[in-house]
C-alpha positions in Angstrom: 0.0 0.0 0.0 2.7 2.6 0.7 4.7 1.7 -2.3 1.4 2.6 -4.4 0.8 5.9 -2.3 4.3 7.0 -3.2 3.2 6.3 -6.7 0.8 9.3 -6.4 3.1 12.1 -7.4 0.4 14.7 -5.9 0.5 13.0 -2.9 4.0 12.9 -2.4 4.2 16.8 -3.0 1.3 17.0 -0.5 3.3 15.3 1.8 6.7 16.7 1.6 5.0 20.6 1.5 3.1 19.6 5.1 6.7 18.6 6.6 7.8 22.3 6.1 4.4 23.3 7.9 5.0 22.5 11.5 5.2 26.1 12.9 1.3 26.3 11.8 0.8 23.4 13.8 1.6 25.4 17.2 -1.3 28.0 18.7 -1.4 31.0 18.1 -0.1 33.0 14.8 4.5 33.5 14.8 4.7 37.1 13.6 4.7 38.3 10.1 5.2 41.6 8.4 1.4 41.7 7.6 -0.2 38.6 8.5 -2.5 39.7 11.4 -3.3 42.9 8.9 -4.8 40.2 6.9 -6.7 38.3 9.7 -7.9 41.5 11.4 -9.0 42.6 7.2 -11.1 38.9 7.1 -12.7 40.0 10.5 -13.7 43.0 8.5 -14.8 40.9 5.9 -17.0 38.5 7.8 -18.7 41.8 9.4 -19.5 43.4 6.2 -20.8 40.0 4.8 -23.1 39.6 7.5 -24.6 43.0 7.4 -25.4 42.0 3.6 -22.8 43.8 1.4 -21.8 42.5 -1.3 -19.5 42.9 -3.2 -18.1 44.1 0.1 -16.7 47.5 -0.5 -16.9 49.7 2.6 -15.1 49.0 5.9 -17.3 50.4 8.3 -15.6 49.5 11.6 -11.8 49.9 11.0 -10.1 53.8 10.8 -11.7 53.8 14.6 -15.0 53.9 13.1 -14.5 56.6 10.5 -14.7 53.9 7.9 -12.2 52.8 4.7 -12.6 52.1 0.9 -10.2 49.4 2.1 -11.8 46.5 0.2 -12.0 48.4 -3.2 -8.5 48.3 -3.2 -7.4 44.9 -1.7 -7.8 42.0 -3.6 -10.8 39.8 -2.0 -10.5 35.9 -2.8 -8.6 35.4 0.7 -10.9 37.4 2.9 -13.9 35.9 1.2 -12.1 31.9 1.6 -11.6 33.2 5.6 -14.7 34.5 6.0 -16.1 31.6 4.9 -13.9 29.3 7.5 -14.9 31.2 10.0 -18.8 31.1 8.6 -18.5 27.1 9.5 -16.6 27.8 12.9 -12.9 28.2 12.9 -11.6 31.4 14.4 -9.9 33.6 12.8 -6.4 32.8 13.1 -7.2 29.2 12.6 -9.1 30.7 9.3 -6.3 32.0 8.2 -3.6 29.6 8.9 -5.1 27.0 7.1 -5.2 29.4 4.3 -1.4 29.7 4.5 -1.3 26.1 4.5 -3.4 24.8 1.4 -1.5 28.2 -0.7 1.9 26.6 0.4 0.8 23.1 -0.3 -1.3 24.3 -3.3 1.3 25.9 -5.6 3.6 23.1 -6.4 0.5 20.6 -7.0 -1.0 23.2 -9.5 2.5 23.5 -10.9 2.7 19.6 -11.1 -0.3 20.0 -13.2 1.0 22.2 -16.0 4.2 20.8 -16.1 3.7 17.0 -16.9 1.6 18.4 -19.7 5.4 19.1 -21.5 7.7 16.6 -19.2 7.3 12.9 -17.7 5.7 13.0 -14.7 9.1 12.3 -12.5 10.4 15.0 -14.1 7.3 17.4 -13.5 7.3 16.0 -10.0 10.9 17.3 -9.2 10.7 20.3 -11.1 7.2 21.1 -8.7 9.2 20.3 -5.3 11.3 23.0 -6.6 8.7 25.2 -7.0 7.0 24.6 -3.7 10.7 25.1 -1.8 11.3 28.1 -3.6 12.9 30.6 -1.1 10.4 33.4 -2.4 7.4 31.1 -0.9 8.7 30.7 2.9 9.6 34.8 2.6 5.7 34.8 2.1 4.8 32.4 4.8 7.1 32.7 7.7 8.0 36.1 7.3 5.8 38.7 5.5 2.8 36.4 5.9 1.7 37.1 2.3 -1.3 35.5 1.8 -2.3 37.1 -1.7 0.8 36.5 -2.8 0.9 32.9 -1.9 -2.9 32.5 -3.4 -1.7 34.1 -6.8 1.5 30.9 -6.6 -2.0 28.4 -7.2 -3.1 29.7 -10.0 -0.2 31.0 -12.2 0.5 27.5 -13.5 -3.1 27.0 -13.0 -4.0 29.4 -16.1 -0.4 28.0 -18.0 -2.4 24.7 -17.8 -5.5 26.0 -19.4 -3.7 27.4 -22.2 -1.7 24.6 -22.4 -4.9 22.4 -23.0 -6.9 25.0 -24.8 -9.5 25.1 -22.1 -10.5 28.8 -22.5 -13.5 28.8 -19.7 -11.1 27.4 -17.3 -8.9 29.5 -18.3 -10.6 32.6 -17.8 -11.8 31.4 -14.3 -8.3 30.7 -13.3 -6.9 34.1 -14.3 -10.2 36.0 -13.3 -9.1 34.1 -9.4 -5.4 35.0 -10.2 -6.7 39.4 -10.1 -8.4 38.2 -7.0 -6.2 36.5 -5.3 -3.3 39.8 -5.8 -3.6 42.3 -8.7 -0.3 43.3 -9.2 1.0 39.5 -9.6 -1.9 39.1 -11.6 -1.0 42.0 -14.0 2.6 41.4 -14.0 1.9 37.5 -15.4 -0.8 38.9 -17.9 2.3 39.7 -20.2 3.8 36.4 -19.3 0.9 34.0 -20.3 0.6 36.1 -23.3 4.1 35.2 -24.4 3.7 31.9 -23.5 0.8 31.7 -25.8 2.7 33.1 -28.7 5.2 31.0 -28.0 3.4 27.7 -27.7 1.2 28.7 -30.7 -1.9 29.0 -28.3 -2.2 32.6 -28.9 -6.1 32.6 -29.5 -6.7 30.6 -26.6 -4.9 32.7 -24.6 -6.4 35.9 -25.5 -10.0 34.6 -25.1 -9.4 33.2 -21.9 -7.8 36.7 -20.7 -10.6 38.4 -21.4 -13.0 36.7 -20.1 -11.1 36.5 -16.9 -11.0 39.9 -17.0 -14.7 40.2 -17.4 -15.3 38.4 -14.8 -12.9 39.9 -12.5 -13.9 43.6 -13.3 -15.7 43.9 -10.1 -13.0 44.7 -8.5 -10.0 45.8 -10.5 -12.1 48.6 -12.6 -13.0 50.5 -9.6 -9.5 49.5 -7.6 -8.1 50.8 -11.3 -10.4 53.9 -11.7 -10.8 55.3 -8.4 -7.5 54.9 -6.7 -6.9 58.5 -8.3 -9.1 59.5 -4.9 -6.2 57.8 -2.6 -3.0 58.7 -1.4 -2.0 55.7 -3.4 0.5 57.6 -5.6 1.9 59.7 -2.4 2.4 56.4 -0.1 4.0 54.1 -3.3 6.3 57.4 -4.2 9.9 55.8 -4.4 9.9 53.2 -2.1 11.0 51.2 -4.7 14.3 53.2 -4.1 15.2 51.6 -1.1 14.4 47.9 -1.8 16.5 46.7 -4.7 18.9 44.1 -3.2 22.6 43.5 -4.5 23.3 41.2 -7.0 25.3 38.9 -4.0 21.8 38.8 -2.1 19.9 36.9 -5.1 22.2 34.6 -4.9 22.3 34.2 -1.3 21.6 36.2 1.6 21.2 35.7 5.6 17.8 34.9 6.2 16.0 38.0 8.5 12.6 39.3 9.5 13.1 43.1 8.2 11.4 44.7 5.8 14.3 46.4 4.0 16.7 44.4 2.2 19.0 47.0 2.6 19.4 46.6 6.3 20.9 43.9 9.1 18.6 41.6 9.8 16.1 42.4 6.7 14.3 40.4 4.3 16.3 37.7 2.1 15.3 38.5 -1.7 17.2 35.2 -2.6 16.9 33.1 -5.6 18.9 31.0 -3.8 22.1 29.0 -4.8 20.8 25.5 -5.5 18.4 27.4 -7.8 20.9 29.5 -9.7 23.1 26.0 -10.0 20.0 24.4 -11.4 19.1 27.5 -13.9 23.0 27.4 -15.2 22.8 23.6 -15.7 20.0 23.7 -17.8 22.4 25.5 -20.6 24.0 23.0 -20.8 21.0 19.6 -21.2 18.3 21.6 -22.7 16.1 19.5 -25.2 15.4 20.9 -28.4 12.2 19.2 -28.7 11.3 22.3 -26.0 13.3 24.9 -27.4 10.9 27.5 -26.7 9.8 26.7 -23.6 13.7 26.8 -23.0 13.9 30.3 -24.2 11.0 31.3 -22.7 12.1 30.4 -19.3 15.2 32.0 -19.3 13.4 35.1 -20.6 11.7 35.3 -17.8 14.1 34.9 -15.1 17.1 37.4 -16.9 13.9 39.9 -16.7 13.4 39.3 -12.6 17.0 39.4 -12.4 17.1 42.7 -14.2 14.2 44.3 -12.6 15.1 43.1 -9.4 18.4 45.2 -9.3 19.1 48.5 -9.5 20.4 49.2 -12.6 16.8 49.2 -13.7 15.9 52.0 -11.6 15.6 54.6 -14.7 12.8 52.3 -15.8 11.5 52.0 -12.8 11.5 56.4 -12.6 9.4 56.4 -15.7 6.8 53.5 -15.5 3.8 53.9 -13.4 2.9 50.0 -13.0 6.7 49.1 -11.4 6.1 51.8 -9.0 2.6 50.4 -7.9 4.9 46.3 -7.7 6.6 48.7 -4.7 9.6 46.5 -3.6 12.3 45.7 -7.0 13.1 42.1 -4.7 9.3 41.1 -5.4 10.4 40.3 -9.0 12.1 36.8 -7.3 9.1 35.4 -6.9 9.2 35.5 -11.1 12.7 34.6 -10.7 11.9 31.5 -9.2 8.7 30.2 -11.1 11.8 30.4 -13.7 14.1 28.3 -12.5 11.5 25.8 -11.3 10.2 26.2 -15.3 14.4 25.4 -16.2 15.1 22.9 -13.3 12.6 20.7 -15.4 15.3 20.1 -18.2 18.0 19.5 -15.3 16.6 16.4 -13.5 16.7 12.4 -15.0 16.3 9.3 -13.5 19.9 9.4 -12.2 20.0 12.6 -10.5 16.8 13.3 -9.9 16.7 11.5 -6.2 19.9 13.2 -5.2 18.8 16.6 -6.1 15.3 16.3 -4.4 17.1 15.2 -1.2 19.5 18.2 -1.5 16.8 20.7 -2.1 15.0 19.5 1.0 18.2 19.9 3.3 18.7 23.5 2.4 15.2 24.3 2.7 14.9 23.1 6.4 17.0 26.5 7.9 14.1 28.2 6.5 11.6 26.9 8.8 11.5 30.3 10.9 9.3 32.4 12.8 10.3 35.5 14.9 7.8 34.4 17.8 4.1 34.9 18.2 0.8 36.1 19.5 -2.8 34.5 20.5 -5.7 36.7 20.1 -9.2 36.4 20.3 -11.7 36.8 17.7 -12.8 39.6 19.3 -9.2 41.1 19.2 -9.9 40.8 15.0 -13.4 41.9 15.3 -12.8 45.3 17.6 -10.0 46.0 15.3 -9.5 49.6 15.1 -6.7 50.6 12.6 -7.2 51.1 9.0 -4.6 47.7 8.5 -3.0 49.6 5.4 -0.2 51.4 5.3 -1.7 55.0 3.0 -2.8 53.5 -0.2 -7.0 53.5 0.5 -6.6 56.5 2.6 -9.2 59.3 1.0 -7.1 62.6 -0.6 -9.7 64.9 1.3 -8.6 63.9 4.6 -5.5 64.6 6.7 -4.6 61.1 6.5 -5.8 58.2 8.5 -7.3 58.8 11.8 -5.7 58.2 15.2 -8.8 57.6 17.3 -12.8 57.0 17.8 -15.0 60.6 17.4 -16.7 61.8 20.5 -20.0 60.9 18.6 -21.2 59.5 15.4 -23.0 62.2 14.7 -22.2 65.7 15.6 -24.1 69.5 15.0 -20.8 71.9 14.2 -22.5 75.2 13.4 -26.0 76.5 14.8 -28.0 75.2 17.8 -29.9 71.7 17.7 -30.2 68.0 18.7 -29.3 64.7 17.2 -31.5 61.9 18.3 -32.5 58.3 17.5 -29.1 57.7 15.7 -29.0 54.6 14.1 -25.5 53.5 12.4 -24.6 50.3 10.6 -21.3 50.3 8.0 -23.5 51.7 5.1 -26.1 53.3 6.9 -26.5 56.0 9.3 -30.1 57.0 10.4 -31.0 59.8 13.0 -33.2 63.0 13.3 -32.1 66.6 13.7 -34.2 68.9 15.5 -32.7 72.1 14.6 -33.4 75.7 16.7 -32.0 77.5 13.8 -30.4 76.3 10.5 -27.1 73.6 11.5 -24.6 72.1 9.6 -24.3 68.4 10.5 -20.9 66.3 10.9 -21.1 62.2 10.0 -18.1 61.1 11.6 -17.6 59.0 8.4 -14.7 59.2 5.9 -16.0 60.4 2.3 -15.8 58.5 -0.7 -17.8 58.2 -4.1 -20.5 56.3 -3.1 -21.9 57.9 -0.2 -25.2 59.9 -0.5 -27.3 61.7 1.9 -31.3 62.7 2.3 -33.9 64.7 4.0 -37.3 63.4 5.1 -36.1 61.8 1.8 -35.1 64.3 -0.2 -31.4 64.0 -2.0 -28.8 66.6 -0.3 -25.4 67.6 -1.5 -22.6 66.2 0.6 -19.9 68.3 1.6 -16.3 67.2 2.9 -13.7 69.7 2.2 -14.4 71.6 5.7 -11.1 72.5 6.6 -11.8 71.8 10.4 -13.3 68.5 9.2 -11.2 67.0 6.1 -12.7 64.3 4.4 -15.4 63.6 6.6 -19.3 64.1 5.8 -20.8 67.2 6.2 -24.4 69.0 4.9 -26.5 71.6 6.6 -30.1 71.3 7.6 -32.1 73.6 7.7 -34.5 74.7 11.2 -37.5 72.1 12.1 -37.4 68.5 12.6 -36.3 66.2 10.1 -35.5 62.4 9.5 -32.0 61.8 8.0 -30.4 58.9 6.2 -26.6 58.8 4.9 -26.0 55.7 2.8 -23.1 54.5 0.6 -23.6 52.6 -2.6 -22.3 51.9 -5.2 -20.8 54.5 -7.6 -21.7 54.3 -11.5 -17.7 52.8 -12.3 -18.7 50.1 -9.7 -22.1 49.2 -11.2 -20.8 49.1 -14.6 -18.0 46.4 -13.4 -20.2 44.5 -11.7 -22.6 44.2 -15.0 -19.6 43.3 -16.6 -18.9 40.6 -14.1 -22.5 39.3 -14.5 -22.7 38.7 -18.0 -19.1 37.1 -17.7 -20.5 35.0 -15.3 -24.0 34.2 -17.3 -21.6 33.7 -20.7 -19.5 31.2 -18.7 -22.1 29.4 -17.3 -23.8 28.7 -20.8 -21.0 27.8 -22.2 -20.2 25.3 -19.4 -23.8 23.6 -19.8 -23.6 23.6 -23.6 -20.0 21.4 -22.9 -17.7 23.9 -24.5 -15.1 24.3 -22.1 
């Protein structure tokens, strides 16, 4: 019986991934650069869910109750997969452990996939472990806890496969999870599956499926895309990108740290990682021409991460608005790696296949690291008061993100008069004014498009450029007693995505019934 398990190449992987798992094992969450961002974000989540929006735009709880556009901006499929764990009851950092876990385990079994599509399956089995014991992927799990960026791992050579079988609907649903799983991976490999298609002579295919992943993704990155020009998106990305490209030395091997900047003692390793390199450089050498282009292809791909991860790129990086918004130059070794893993593939026979696996799995064990840990309640997720982001969702009428909770929801700032009967959810606030003479009215609630106001229901300009108030809600009211109601919706950029979305979804689901996949 175990001889025949062992014959189960997915197995295997799954089995040799869980080994490298052991610190999710232990309670509590080991600390992360943003990992209990992301759990106290899925609290935010589940909250908005239950209130019944959806998509789920608004953060009505975090900024100290001011409010965010937060999930506009942030990519949803891990929030919505943690919401849901915690729906069936698993807490939160449970939720999201096991999130960590299937990404980390998920990646080289998707890569396993695609690859014996163009290699024997021994081959496409050692090129996966390779994939899966990339250095880039225990950076993401141990020490920035990146869980989009580990999601986006699952379905990179989830959407090669697709195109790789001319499966167009799958395809699209692959990429369309790819955007929301992380949207600037996803972008960045738009390019690369295009040239694969071109490449591999699946160029229709590829196109098709692209846009219809698109389609159905557009919920989210049109209005991320359109209305981030209302953020300080542009102000907080600026030149970070400055500080963060790592030395030529530190791809190759670097001491393994918990910073954030790679420029520092004790930061970040951006490594590719010696065995890796080694493998990449022997494939010169044994490369098939049966696979010539897949060859090329590969090495395309990592000489661009290598090139894009160091500085000498920097005067591209000054001029092109989409490597600014990638942030950190070292990011570009998580393409660096999917390249070698892509190369390794022509490296590894029958003969020295064994030796290498066991080699890779010695020099991944130092990598088994946390920098110690926390247990929180849910409620520690739930009361969660920060924005957990770092600028980029933070409105461009306000001073910047708040430091604490108002006095009161609702607050009269000019003139004489009462605010009763206040009723506030996320999305909507309900109260009466009874006003002695005519009052202006503050909504302790961050503007953003999307949020309207009303009279004894009657529309009302909205005003937030109050210099004492910046960027919250503001209107007058004029002297009697009236019935309020301040709601956000959605504005017309987000209701035209989400029709696109739909009839994505509709067109994909006829197809699927007809049987053209």
């Amino acid at each position: 019986m175990l001889r025949s398990l062992l014959k189960n190449k997915i197995l295997v992987i799954v089995g040799i991934q869980l080994l490298f798992l052991w610190p999710l094992f232990q309670s509590g969450i080991f600390h992360t650069h943003d990992g209990v961002l992301h759990i106290a974000r899925t609290a935010a989540y589940f909250e908005e869910l239950t209130r019944g929006q959806f998509p789920v735009r608004w953060a009505g709880d975090l900024n100290y109750g001011y409010g965010s556009p937060l999930f506009i901006f942030y990519y949803p499929l891990p929030y919505v997969l943690g919401s849901f764990l915690h729906f069936i009851g698993l807490n939160f950092t449970v939720a999201f452990k096991i999130l960590l876990g299937l990404s980390f385990i998920g990646a080289p079994v998707t890569f396993y996939l695609w690859i014996k599509k163009l290699f024997p399956k021994n081959i496409a089995f050692a090129a996966a472990l390779v994939y899966g014991l990339a250095p880039y992927h225990f950076l993401d799990l141990y020490v920035r806890g990146a869980i989009g960026e580990m999601f986006a791992f699952i379905f990179i050579p989830l959407v090669l496969l697709s195109i790789e079988s001319s499966t167009i609907l799958l395809g699209a649903i692959f990429y369309g999870l790819l955007l929301l799983s992380h949207n600037a991976f996803g972008l960045l490999f738009t390019g690369i599956f295009i040239l694969y298609g071109f490449l591999s002579q699946k160029i229709r295919a590829t196109l098709v499926s692209i846009v219809l992943g698109l389609g159905l993704s557009a919920f989210f990155w049109l209005p991320a895309m359109i209305e981030q020009k209302f953020t300080h998106s542009a102000l907080f990305i600026s030149n970070k990108y400055l500080e963060n490209f790592p030395t030529l030395i530190q791809l190759f091997w670097s001491p393994w740290g918990f910073g954030t900047e790679v420029a520092k003692t004790g930061a970040l390793s951006p490594q590719i990682g010696p065995i890796f390199i080694l493998l990449a450089l022997a494939s010169i050498f044994v490369a098939s021409k049966k696979l010539r282009w897949f060859f090329v292809f590969s090495w395309i791909l990592l000489l661009i991460s290598v090139f894009f991860s160091l500085n000498i790129s920097s005067f591209i990086w000054d001029k092109v608005l989409f490597l600014k918004k990638f942030e950190f130059p070292w990011r570009f070794s998580a393409l660096a790696s999917f390249a070698v893993a892509m190369l390794s593939a022509f490296v590894f026979s029958k003969k020295n296949a064994r030796l290498l696996i066991i080699l890779l799995f010695i020099t991944s064990i130092p990598f088994i690291k946390t920098a110690g840990s926390d247990t929180q309640s849910d409620d520690y997720y739930l009361s969660y008061s920060s924005s957990t982001e770092f600028g980029a969702a933070s409105t461009i009428w306000s001073a910047g993100d708040p430091f604490g909770a108002p006095k009161e929801p609702v607050q009269i700032i000019a003139g004489t008069g009462i605010v009763s009967d206040v009723e506030k959810s996320s999305t909507l606030h309900q109260f009466n004014v009874t006003a002695d003479n005519d009052v202006t009215v503050l909504d302790n609630t961050l503007y953003f498009p999307g949020w309207k106001a009303t009279i004894d229901n009657q529309k009302i300009p909205i005003e937030f450029q109050d210099a004492n108030y910046r960027g919250l809600i503001t209107f007058p009211v004029s002297q009697g007693l009236h019935k309020v109601e301040v709601r956000f919706s959605e504005s017309p950029i987000r209701m035209i995505a989400n029709v696109i979305s739909v009839i994505s979804l509709v067109f994909i689901i006829v197809r699927v019934r007809m049987k053209k996949i």
